[in-house]
C-alpha positions, 0 to 999 in steps of 0.5 A: 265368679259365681258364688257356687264355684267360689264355694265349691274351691273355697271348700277344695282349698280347705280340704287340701289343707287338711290332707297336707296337715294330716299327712304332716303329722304322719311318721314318715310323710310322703313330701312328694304328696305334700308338694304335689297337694301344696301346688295344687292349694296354690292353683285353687288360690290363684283362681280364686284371686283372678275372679 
């Protein structure tokens, strides 16, 4: 893989991370977003594995 793209999701994973953190904290959080940005992490994590 090259190292951009490998950079690029690396930074994506993270960035999800966060949105699911933030949206953790919230008072009322969506779980909805919160599982649909989890699938998401997990997909990223699995590209990142393949390569």
């Amino acid at each position: 893989m090259e190292a951009s793209l490998a950079n690029s999701l690396q930074a994506r994973h993270a960035g999800l991370d966060r949105m699911i953190e933030e949206e953790a904290r919230r008072p009322a959080p969506d779980t909805a977003r919160i599982a649909k940005l989890k699938k998401e992490k997990l997909k990223i994590k699995d590209a990142l594995s393949l390569h």
